[in-house]
Phi, psi and omega in degrees: 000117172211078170252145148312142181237127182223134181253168176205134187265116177254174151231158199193103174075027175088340188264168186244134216232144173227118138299135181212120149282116176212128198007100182071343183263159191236108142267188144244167197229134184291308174002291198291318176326311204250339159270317185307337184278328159086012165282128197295117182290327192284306176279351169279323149331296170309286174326278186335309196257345155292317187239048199298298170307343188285316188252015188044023196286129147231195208232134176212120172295117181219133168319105201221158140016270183279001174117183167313109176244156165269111179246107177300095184247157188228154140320159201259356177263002161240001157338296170336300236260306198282293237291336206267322204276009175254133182282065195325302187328305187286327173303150181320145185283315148305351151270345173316315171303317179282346147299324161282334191285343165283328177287008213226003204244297172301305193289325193277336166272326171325284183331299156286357138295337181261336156260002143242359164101007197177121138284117194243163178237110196293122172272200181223161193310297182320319176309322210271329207279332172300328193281302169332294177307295187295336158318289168330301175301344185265339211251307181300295171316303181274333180066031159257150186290188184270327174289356183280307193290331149303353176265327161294338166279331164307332195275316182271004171243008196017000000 
């Protein structure tokens, strides 16, 4: 791949996640996902790369921090399908909840993408809050009211 990679860290569920676009496509780098899960990386690696077509899974050289890291990333559209393929029952009885609540996340986005035409994710006041600081700094700095400044981080970070 040697497209441009442009990345974005989001949260979900308190953990923060990396999405990466190349060309035209949305990945996730798996990793962060199956730690946020509280799950074994050494077995999941192992599924994964056994069943690198079923789930479209490579290796993307990705910008970070710390330089250039190799990240095992999937598409964001079989994302479902391995979250589908961990079993709660089997996992510690203390990771079942986040495993479900993630796969129940995943079941609420299908759903409402095929009966409304579009899936969203409601956010929370923390979700909310880098956009608030920057609004405030914007209102406090610039002396724009508050509806200019939100509409200007909207229009430029959509």
């Amino acid at each position: 791949m040697t497209n441009q990679i442009s990345t974005q860290t989001l949260s979900f569920y308190g953990s923060d996640l990396i999405t990466l676009k190349v060309e035209d496509v949305i990945y996730t780098a798996v990793r962060p996902i199956v730690e946020a899960l509280g799950l074994s990386w050494g077995s999941q690696s192992i599924k994964l790369n056994k069943n690198k077509e079923k789930f479209g899974c490579f290796d993307i050289e990705t910008p970070t921090n710390g330089g250039v890291q190799t990240m095992l990333c999937m598409p964001i559209k079989k994302l479902n399908g391995w979250l589908f393929s961990i079993n709660p029952e089997k996992v510690r009885s203390d990771l079942k909840e986040k495993v479900i609540c993630y796969q129940e996340e995943c079941f609420e986005a299908l759903y409402n993408y095929w009966h409304f035409g579009k899936a969203e994710r409601k956010t929370t006041v923390d979700d909310r809050t880098g956009l608030r600081d920057a609004v405030n700094m914007l209102v406090s700095k610039r002396g724009l009211i508050y509806s200019d400044a939100y509409h200007f981080i909207h229009q430029r970070f959509n």
